[in-house]
Each structure stands twice: as C-alpha cells, then as structure tokens.
N, C-alpha and C positions, 0 to 999 in steps of 0.2 A: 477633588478625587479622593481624598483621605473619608468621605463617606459612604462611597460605592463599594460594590461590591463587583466584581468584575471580573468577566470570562473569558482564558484566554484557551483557547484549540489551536496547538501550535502545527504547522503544516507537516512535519518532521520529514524534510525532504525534497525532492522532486519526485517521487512517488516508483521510482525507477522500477520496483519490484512487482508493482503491478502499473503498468505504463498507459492504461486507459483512465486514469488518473490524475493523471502529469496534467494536464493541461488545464482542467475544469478543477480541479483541487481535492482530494479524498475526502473532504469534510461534505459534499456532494454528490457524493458517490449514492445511487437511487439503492434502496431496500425494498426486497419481494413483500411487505410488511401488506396485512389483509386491511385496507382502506377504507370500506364501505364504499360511500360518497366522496371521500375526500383523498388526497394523494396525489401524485407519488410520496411515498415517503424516503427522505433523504439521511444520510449521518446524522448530520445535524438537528433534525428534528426529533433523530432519538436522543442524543447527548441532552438538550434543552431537557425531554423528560426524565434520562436518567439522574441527573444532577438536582433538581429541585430539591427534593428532600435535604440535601448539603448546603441548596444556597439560603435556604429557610434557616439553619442555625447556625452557618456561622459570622463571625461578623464582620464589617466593611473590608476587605482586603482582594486579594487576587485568587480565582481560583482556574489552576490549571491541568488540560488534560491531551491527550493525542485526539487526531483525526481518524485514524484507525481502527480502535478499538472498541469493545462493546461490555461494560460490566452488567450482569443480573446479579440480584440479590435479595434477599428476604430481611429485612430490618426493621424492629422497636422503632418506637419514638422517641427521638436522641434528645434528653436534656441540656447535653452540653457538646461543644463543636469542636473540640480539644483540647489543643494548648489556649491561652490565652495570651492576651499580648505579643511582645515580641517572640514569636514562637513559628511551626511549621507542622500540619499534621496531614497525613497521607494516609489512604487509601488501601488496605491489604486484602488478600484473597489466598484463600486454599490453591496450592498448586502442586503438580507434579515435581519432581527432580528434574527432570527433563526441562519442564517450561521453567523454571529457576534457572536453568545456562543459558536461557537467554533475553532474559529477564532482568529488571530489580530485586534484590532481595533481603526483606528487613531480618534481621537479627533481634530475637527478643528474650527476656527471661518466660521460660515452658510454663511456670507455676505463674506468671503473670494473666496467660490464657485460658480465658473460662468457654469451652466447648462446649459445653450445652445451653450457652445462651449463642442468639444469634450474632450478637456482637460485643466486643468489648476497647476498652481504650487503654491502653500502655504504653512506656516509653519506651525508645527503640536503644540497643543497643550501638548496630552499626547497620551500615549499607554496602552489601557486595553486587558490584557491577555484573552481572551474565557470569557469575561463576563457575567452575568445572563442581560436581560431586564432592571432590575430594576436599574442597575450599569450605565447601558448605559443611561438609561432615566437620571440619576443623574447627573453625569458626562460631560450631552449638548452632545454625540455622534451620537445621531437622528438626524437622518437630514428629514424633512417635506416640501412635495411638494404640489400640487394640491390631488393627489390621492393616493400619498402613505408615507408611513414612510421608511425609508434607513439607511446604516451605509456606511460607508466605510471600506473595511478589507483590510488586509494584504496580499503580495504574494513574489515579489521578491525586494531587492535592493540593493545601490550599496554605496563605498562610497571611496575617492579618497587616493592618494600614503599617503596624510598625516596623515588620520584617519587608514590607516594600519601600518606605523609604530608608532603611538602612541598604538595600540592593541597588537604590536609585546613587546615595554614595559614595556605593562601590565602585559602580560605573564611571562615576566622574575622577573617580580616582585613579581607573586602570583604562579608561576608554581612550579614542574610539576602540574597538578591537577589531584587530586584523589577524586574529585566529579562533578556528573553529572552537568553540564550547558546546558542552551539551547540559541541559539543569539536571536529568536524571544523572549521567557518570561525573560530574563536576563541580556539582551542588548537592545534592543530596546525599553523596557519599564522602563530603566531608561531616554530616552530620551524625550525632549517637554519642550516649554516654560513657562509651569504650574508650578509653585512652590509648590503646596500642591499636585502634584500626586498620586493619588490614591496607585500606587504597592513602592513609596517611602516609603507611610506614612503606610503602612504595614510590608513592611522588616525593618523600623527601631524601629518597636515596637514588632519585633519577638525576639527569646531569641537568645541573641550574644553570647553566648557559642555552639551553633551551628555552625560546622565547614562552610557548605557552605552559611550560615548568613555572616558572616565575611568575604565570599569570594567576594558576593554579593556586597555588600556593598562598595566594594574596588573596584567593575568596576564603580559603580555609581559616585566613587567620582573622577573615573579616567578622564570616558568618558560622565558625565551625562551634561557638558557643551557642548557639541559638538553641530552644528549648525545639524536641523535636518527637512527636507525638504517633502515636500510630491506631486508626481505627479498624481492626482487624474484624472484617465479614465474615464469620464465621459460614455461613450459607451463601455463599457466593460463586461465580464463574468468569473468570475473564476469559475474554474473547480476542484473539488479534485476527484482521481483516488484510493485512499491508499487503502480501503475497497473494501471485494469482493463484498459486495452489492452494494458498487459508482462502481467499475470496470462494473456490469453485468447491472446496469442503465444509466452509463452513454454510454457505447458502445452499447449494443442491444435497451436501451426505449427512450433516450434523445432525441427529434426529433431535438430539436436548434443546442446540439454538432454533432448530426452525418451530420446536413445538413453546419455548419461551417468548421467544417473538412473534408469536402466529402469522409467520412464513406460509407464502400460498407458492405453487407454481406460473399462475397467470395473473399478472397485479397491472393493473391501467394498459391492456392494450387489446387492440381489435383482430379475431382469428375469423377472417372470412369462410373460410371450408373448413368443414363440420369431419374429412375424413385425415385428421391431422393426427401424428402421432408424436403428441408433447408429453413429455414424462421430464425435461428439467424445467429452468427457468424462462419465463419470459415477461419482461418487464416494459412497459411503456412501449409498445412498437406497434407496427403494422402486418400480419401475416396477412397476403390477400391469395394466395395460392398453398397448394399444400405441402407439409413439413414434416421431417422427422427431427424430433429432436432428443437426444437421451436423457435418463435420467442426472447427467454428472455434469451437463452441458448449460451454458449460459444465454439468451438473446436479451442486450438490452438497445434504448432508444434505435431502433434499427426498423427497416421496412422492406417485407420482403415483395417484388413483384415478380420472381419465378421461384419453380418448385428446389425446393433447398432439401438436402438430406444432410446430418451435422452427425460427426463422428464423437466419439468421448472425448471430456475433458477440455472442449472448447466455449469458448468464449468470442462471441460476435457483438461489440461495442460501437454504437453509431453507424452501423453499415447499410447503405443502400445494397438491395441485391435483382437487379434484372437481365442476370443474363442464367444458362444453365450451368452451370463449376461444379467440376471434382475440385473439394474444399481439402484441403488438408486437414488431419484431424489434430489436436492436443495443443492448438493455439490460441492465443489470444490475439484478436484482430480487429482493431480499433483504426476508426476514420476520422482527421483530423482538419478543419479548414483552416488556411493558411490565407497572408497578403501578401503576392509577390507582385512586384512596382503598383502596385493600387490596382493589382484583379486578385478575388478570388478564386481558390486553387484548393484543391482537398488530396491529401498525403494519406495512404493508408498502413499504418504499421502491422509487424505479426511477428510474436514473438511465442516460443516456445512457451508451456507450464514450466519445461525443468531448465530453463534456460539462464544461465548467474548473471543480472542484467549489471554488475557491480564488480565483474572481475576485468582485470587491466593486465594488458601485455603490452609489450615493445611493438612500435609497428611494423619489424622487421620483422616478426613471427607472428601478425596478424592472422595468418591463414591457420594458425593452429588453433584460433578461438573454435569455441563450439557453439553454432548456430542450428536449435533445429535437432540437438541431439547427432549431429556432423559436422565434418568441420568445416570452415568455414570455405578453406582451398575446395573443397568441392562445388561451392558455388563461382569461383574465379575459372574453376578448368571448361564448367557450363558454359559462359559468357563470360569469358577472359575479356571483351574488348567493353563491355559495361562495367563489370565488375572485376577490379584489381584492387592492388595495396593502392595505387594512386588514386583510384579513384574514387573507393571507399574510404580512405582514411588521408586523403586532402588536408592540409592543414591542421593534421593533430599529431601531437607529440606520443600519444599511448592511442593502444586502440584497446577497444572495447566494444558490446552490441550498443550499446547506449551513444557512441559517437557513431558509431556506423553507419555510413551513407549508403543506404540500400533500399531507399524508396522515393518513388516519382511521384512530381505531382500533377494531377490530372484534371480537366476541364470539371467533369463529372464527379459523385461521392460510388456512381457504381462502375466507372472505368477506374475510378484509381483501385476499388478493390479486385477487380479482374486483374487487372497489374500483377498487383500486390501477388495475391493465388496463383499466378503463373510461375512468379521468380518465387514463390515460396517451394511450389511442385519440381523446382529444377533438384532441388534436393533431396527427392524418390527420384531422380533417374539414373539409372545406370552407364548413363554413357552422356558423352556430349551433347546438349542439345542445342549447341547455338547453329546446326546445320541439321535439319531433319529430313532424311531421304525417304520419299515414298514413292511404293514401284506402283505406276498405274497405265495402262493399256503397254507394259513391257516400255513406258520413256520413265527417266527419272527424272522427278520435281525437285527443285528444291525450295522448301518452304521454311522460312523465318516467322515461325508462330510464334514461339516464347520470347524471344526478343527484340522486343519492335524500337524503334526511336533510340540506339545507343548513344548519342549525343544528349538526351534530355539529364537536367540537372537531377541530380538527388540528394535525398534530404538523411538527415538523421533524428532519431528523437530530442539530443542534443538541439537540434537545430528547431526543431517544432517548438519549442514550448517557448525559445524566441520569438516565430513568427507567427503563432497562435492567431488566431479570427477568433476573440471574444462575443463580437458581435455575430458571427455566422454560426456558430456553436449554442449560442443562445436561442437564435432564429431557429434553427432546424429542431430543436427541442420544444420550442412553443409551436411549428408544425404538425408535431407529432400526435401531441395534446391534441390540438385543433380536429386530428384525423382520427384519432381511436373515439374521440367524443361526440363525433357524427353518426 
C-alpha cells in the first residue's frame, strides 16, 4: 500500500440533515447534471472528476474528502503537490465570514497570498475550528482586498505514504478507540507553524481526566510537528450539499452551481403528458399523469401514477404516488424498504426543510420538540392512542425527530406514502381529528379516516437505517431505469 495512492470520501455521519440520504449513502446522492447519453450522474462521479488533477501530482499516499460537498475551480498546471514527505497539504477556497463559522479555517501570512494568480502554495499558520468573527478577526484569518473581507476554508486533502504510517502508529498506540474524533477538528487543527494555537492552548487547559482530553492531546504531540501545507484556489467555490435546505438551494436557486455544473431540470426520467407544469427538479422518475411542480421543488427516483400538484420547497424522494393527496408542502418525503421477519415492508419518512433533525430533549418534554414547524404535542392531542411519549419514544433515553417512532410500514411503497401524508396533514388541523364528525342526511357518521390500524408498529429513522433492504432499494432503482428507457 506504501505505493498507492488512495481515496478516502468519508460518510461524515448518518446523513441525519438531509435523511433521504441515510440509508443509500450521500456519496450516492443522484445530480440533475445534463448527461447526453449517459447518466444518472451521482456524487461520486463528480468527486472522481473533481480530484484527478490532485491525484495526477501528488504522490503515493491518502487523499481525503467529504461526501457532501462540491469544489469548482479554475487552476494552472501544478508542478508540485505540496509538502513533500512526511507532511499534509489541504485544499483552500475564498469564503465568506459567514461560511468560516462553520467551517475549517486556514490562518496564513496576507503577503504570502498572491491574488492575481489562480493559485498558490503557502504554509499555514494555524487551523480555527467553525469560529465566531471575533476569533477570526483575532487570530489575522481575514484576509482584506479592495472591496471585501475573505477567509480561506477548508475542503479536501491529502497527505503522503510517510504521514500515513506515522497515523497507522498512532493508532496502535492510542487504539482501539472508543470515543468520537473528528480529522478536520482534531487533526488538522493541531497542525501550523503558530506556537500559541488557539485550539492547542484550549485542549490543554481542558480537564485531563477527560478520556478524549488525553486522547487529544496524544495526536497533537504525535503529529502536531508535521509539515503542513496549504494550496489556496484563488478562483474557486465551495459548495456544501448536507442540508435539505443547501440540497433544495443549491440544486433548484443557485444560478452559479446550476450554470458550473450544467444542471438541467429534467435529467433521466419519462414525462408522459405534454401539459405538465415542471419548473423545479426532476430526476430519474416516472411522470405518467400530469404535474405541477415549482420552481424550488424536488422529484427524484419516484413514479407518479396520479395527478400530483407539489407545493414549495419539497422534496419527493423514492415515492410511488397512485392515489389523489393534498401533499403537505415544505417537506422532504422519502420511501424506505425495510425486512421485517423475512418480508418486505416500505417506511415513509417526512421531515420538515426547517426541522433540527439533531436536537435532543428529555423524553419527559418530548412534546415540546418541533415537528413540522409545531410541536410535536399537537400531533399526540390528534391521535393520542397512536401517538404518545410511549409510543413514539419506546425505548429511548432522549428524544429527538431522528429517534421518533412516527412512521408505519406498509405492504405498498404508495400506501406507506398515503400513511405517511395523512399523519403528516394532522398537523394543519385545528382540532382533533382522531374522530371526524360529518353531518349527512341530518345522521352523524363517525369516520376514522386519518387514523387507521392504531396497533401497527412504527418506525423511526433511527430504526431504518438498521433495517434498511439494500437489495429492495437497489431493485426499484434499476426499475426506474428500465422504465424511463422504454
């Protein structure tokens, strides 16, 4: 292995932030990218050709990047690929203040940076983790031109055979490990030729009886010498993709990404009727009836067999659709196949755009999450006998949407989404609807429409991405194909 060169796209996650993700992997994630002949185009097929030009110079070692992200840039032809030897050299980009809090961000000497060329190579001073403004300002990270302030941030890099077996070790030294690290906040920001480091002179005045204190501390002192290089794009853009709000802004409003990547609106799928009103995305699917879809709005591997109208700012992930639905609008609604005792079974989730898939409560105040843009007790007072703190939040110590048991699974991939739409709609209603009165010839019915089968089990995403159907996921995908290419 000490002569390869070798790509690593680390998963960073379960994808929680955008959860049509989670299961198939973000590196997988299909792109509206214009195909010709060929396609879909996925992440990965972009990273593959973003990178060539970095795996062409530098030499035999590791080179690492997220699943998420997307860098353009305009660059020379690099004579040299950084540091050399035992060393580490990353990837920078022009960015906002803003994208610097939350972000990497390299610290450099200003008169090191040459602007009017596309790119240059420099050593980094230090590395601030997602810093505030005020850190940045402190720290000399601003960088000041004629008309604006900048930082440089973080994206991918790389670093040679000899800086991987000193990492290999490390490991043998400090491993197995049984707490979380991260290579951007725990690696990288013990590196730079700054002596008084900001994130140094923090973890060593943390309390050292903390296990991953001491663990910390032991990469710093392993690899915080390391030569550590910085190739600064001066014409560049980074992109992050993780969120369903960056997913649905940067694919449907972006005007720069969709015209860098020559983003179409209809990329590998079949639109039977000709009086269709598509103005967002639609990617790999079947439209066999007719459709509204907005500008800001998403359809991917999905097949519609009735007339669908889609409100803003959603996303329709995987979904069979054959019956007539008022859809809720501003979600994301992804169908997931499952094996429950050796049958398959398909789960549909729907989670808001503005919905924090990553905040944690006590599950005695479960009902004050917000789901939906409401809370969540409003879906308990709907359907108290389906949905409660017991029965949503069964066996878990914290609750959160991400553990939340609030979805059934269904024979069908277009009954589970009816489901799904029903208990999603109980959260536009103003009153209870687990008993719906309608006055007809002067008798009163009572009809149990939104909540059928209170006994059936439910799932959480938590729980999908354990019982995942790899192979049913796979299958309906190679369906799709089959049916837009007929």
């Amino acid at each position: 292995m000490d002569k390869w060169k070798i790509l690593i796209i680390h998963a960073g996650g379960y994808s929680k932030r955008l959860p049509s993700h989670s299961c198939s992997g973000k590196i997988f994630s299909p792109l509206p990218i214009h195909t010709g002949k060929g396609g879909p185009y996925q992440m990965l097929d972009l990273k593959l050709a973003m990178y060539l030009p970095f795996m062409e110079i530098m030499e035999p070692g590791v080179f690492i990047t997220a699943s998420d992200d997307i860098e353009v840039f305009n660059m020379d032809d690099l004579q040299c690929g950084g540091g050399q030897g035992e060393s580490i050299t990353a990837l920078a980009h022009p960015s906002s203040l803003y994208i610097g809090t939350t972000h990497g961000v390299y610290v450099m000497e200003e008169s090191s940076l040459d602007h009017d060329s596309l790119q240059d190579i420099s050593t980094c001073l230090e590395v601030l983790q997602k810093p505030s403004v005020d850190l940045m300002r402190a720290r000399g990270a601003v960088v000041k031109t004629d008309d604006e302030e900048k930082v440089y941030s973080d994206s991918a890099f790389w670093f040679h055979t000899q800086t991987t077996n000193k990492l290999i070790e490390l490991y043998k030294e400090i491993g197995p490990l049984d707490v979380e690290m991260c290579i951007y906040g725990d690696l990288l920001t013990c590196l730079g030729e700054r002596e008084d480091k900001h994130y140094i002179n923090k973890l060593y005045s943390a309390d050292e009886q903390m296990k991953d204190i001491k663990i910390k501390k032991q990469v710093y002192e392993k690899v915080g010498k390391t030569d550590f290089t910085i190739l600064s794009l001066h014409q560049s853009k980074f992109y992050h993709l993780g969120t369903t709000q960056e997913y649905l802004h940067g694919l449907t409003s972006d005007k720069y990404l969709r015209i860098e990547l020559n983003l179409e609106n209809i990329v590998c799928s079949k639109i039977e009727k000709d009086d269709n009103n598509i103005f967002g995305i639609v990617l790999n699917s079947v439209i066999n009836m007719a459709v509204t879809i907005p500008q800001d709005s998403i359809v991917e591997y999905s097949i519609f067999d009735a007339e669908v109208c889609l409100g803003p700012k959603t996303i329709l992930s995987s979904i069979h659709i054959d019956h007539d639905l008022d859809i809720p609008a501003g979600y994301l609604y992804h169908t997931i196949a499952i094996v429950v005792e050796g049958i398959r079974k398909y789960v549909t989730v729907a989670f808001h755009n503005t919905d924090d898939m990553k905040f944690t409560s006590a599950v005695n105040n479960a009902e004050n999450l917000q789901y939906g843009g409401k809370l969540l007790d409003k879906l308990f007072i709907a359907a108290p006998e389906r949905f409660n703190t017991k029965t949503v939040f069964s066996g878990c110590t914290s609750a959160s949407l991400w553990n939340a048991k609030l979805f059934s699974a269904q024979q069908t991939m277009s009954e589970s989404f009816k489901d799904t739409v029903e208990m999603v709609s109980l959260l536009d209603q103003q009153v209870c609807l687990k008993v719906i009165l309608i006055l007809c010839n002067k008798t009163l019915k009572f009809q149990d429409t939104r909540v059928q089968n209170m006994q059936s089990k439910l799932y959480s995403m938590d729980d999908l991405v354990t019982l995942k159907d790899c192979k049913g996921i796979l299958e309906y995908r190679k369906l799709l194909t089959k049916l837009y290419k007929q």
